[in-house]
C-alpha angles and dihedrals in degrees: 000000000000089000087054093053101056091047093057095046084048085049090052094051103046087049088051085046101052088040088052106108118208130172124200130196131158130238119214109184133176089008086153095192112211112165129000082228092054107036097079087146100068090040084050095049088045087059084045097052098044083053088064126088136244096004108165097190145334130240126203108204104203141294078065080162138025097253138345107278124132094234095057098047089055089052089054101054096051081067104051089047083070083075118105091206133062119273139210131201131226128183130234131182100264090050098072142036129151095210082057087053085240101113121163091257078051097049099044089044085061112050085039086057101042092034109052102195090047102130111178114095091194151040088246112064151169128203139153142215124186094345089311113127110218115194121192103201110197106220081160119123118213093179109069094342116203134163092279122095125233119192094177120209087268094056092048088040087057095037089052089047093045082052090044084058102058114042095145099049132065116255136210129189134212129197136137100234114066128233094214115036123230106212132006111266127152099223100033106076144117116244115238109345100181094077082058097047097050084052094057089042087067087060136058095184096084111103101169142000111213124203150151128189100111111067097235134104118231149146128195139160124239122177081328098311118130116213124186121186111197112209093212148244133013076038120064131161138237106209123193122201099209122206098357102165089062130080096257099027100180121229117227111183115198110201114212130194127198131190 
């Protein structure tokens, strides 16, 4: 009886385990790309990433290059084409600037004319995998740009609206500039973050809010929101959305780290 027993509990383990539902993607933040011949850090994390399995897609969370200029960006992309997966694009404050004629229309412009499959017209946007709703919010600045994020009344307006959109589904949401910050630091900062935040207190679909900017790791809790902050290459992260499909899936965020 007792064997029985035993079969039947393995038998129910290995059913919950093959129903469990995961879904992996990689973040990539602050590669600042300079020179194709230079940036063996972010080559060496697109071989890493393309070893893992089951990476849905990749996101780069801003400062994907060293400062807003047209030829770098193109550089850049030709390295993140070596990806097998999908990939999304974030700004940052050192990605865009119009006195340096790289504007956002002009940054966008660019990666949807050297990356065919690119799909998102804006800096703000929304996309899905596997019923989970992903949301890239733009704090980024393009006139006078500096290290302190800006999510303007019509970001948090369309943020508030996207939200509005998906009760029902998890959310996660992806920016350059973090929420929480990780670390005190006087010029790194998010202007006013309580618009954002009463904007997150009207919806209980956010499960994380994912960043970069500051050059720290870290991972911290607030009203049930989970924000990780990735220091950058050569560090990147692995993050698995576990249980997804379930009304309290859990977050585990691998950092690696390439030479």
């Amino acid at each position: 009886m007792k064997r029985l027993l035993s079969l039947f509990l393995t038998f129910l383990f290995f059913v919950s385990a093959v129903q469990a539902k995961d879904l992996r993607f990689a973040q990539i933040s602050d590669a600042r790309f300079s020179d194709a011949s230079e940036n063996t850090a972010l080559k060496e994390a697109v071989k890493d990433i393309n070893k893992q399995k089951d990476v849905e897609f990749v996101v780069f969370t801003g400062d994907n290059i060293s400062k807003p200029s047209e030829e770098l960006l193109k550089s850049f992309l030709e390295e993140a084409k070596k990806l097998k997966c999908p990939f999304y694009i974030v700004l940052g404050d050192k990605d865009v600037n119009k006195l340096k004629h790289l504007s956002k229309v002009d940054y966008i412009r660019t990666i949807k004319k050297n990356v065919r499959k690119y799909k998102p017209e804006k800096p703000n946007y929304t996309f899905e995998k596997h019923g989970v709703v992903f949301i890239v919010a733009d704090g980024s600045k393009e006139v006078i740009p500096g290290t302190n994020g800006y999510y303007k009344d019509d970001v948090l307006a369309w943020l508030d609206g996207e939200l509005a959109k998906y009760p029902e589904n998890h959310v996660i949401i992806f920016q350059h500039f973090p929420l929480i910050p990780p670390e005190a630091k006087e010029t790194y900062y998010t202007f006013k973050p309580e618009n954002y935040m009463a904007v997150l207190a009207k919806h209980k679909n956010v499960k994380a809010i994912i960043s970069g900017h500051f050059g720290v790791n870290s991972e911290k809790n607030l009203n049930g929101i989970t924000h990780i902050t990735t220091a950058g290459l050569p560090q990147y992260r692995i993050i698995d959305l576990m249980d997804y499909d379930t009304e309290n899936p859990s977050i585990w965020a691998q950092l690696k780290e390439v030479q």
